[in-house]
C-alpha positions in Angstrom: 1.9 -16.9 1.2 -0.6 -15.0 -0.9 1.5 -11.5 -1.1 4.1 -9.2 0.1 2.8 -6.8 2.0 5.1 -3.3 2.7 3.5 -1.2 6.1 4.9 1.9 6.4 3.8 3.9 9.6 5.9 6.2 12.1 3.8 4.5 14.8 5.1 0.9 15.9 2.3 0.2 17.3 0.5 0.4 14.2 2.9 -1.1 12.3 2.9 -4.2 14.8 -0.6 -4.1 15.0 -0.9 -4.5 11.0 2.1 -7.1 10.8 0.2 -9.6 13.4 -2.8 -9.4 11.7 -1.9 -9.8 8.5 0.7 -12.8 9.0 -2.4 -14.1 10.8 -4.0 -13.9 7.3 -1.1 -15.9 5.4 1.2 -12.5 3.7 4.6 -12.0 3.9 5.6 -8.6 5.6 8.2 -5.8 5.2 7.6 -2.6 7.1 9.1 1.0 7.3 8.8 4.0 9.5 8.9 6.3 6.6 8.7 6.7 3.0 12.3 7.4 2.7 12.7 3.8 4.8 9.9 2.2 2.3 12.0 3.3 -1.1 14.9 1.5 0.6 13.1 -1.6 1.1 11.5 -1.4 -2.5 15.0 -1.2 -3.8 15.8 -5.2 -2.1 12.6 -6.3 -2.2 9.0 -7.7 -5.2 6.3 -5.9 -3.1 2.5 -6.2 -4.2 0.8 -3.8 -1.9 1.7 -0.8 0.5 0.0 0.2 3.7 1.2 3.9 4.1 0.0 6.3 6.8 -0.3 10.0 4.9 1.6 11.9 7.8 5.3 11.0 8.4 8.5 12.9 8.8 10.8 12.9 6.4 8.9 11.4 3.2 4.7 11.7 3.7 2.4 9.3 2.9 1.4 11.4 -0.5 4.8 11.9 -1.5 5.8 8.3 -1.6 2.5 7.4 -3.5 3.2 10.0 -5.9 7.1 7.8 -6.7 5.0 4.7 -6.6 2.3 5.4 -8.8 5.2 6.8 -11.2 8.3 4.1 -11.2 6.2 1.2 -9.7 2.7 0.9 -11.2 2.2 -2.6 -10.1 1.9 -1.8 -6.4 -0.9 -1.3 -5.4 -1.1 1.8 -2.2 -3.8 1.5 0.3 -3.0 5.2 2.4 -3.9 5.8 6.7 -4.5 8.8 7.7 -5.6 10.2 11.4 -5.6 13.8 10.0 -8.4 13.5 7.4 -8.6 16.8 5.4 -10.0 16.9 1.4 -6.5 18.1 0.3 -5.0 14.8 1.1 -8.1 12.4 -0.2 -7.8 14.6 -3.7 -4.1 14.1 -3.8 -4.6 10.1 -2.9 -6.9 10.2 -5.6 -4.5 11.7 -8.0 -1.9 9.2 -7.5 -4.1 6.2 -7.9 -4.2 5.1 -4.1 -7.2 2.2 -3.8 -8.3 3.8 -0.4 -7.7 6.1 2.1 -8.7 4.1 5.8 -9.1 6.4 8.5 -7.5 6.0 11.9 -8.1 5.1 14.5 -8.2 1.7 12.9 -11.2 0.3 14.7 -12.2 -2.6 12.4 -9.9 -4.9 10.7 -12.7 -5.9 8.3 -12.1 -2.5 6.3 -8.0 -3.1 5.8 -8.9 -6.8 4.9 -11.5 -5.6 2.6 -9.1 -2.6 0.9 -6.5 -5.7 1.1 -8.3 -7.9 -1.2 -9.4 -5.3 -3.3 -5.5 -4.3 -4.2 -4.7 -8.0 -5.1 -7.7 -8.5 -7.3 -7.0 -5.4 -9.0 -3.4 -6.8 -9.7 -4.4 -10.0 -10.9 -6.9 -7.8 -13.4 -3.7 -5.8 -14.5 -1.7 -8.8 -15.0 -4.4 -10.8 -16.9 -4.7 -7.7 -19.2 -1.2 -7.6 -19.6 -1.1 -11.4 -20.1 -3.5 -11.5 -23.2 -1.7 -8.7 -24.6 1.9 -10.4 -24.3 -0.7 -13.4 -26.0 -1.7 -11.2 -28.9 2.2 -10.0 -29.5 3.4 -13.3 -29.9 
């Protein structure tokens, strides 16, 4: 497997959608309908990157990247959105997210691409943080 992959989407379609794809690409996945559902999952399970649609009931999108960017900085958030509005790209931006991917999803190309980008980022982080452990010792 080359990752763990958490989706979290209220559609399960696009949840389903995501899953086949990306098993078809060699990750392991979780998935969530919500944020509150994805924090739940975070507290069982090592998760690399998170998929995460911006409009949800109970926990958004924004909110959940805001707790992720603050108590799990190794994850990397890729955010969904079919309600595309600057508030939310500003906020996605202020929590760190690598992308926001506007639905409807009509390329796979762009979610592999924003995939690959998130794991390559956390293989710079974790170098860095290598050398440094390196320099302590």
């Amino acid at each position: 497997m080359k990752g763990k992959i958490l989706i979290v989407d209220d559609e399960a379609e696009i949840r389903s959608m995501l899953t086949r794809h990306l098993m078809f690409n060699d990750y392991d996945i979780l998935q969530a309908g919500d944020g509150c559902e994805a924090l739940e999952v975070l507290e069982e399970n090592k998760v690399d990157v998170i998929i995460s649609d911006i409009v949800m009931p109970r926990m958004s999108g924004v909110d959940l990247l805001a707790v992720i960017s603050d108590e799990y900085p190794m994850i990397r958030c890729i955010m969904m959105t079919g309600y595309v509005t600057q508030v939310h790209l500003l906020q996605c931006m202020h929590h760190h997210a690598e992308t926001v991917i506007y639905k409807p999803i009509e390329d796979l190309q762009e979610i592999d691409n924003a995939v690959n980008n998130a794991f390559a980022s956390i293989k710079h982080w974790n170098d860095k943080l290598k050398i440094l452990k390196g320099m302590k010792t």
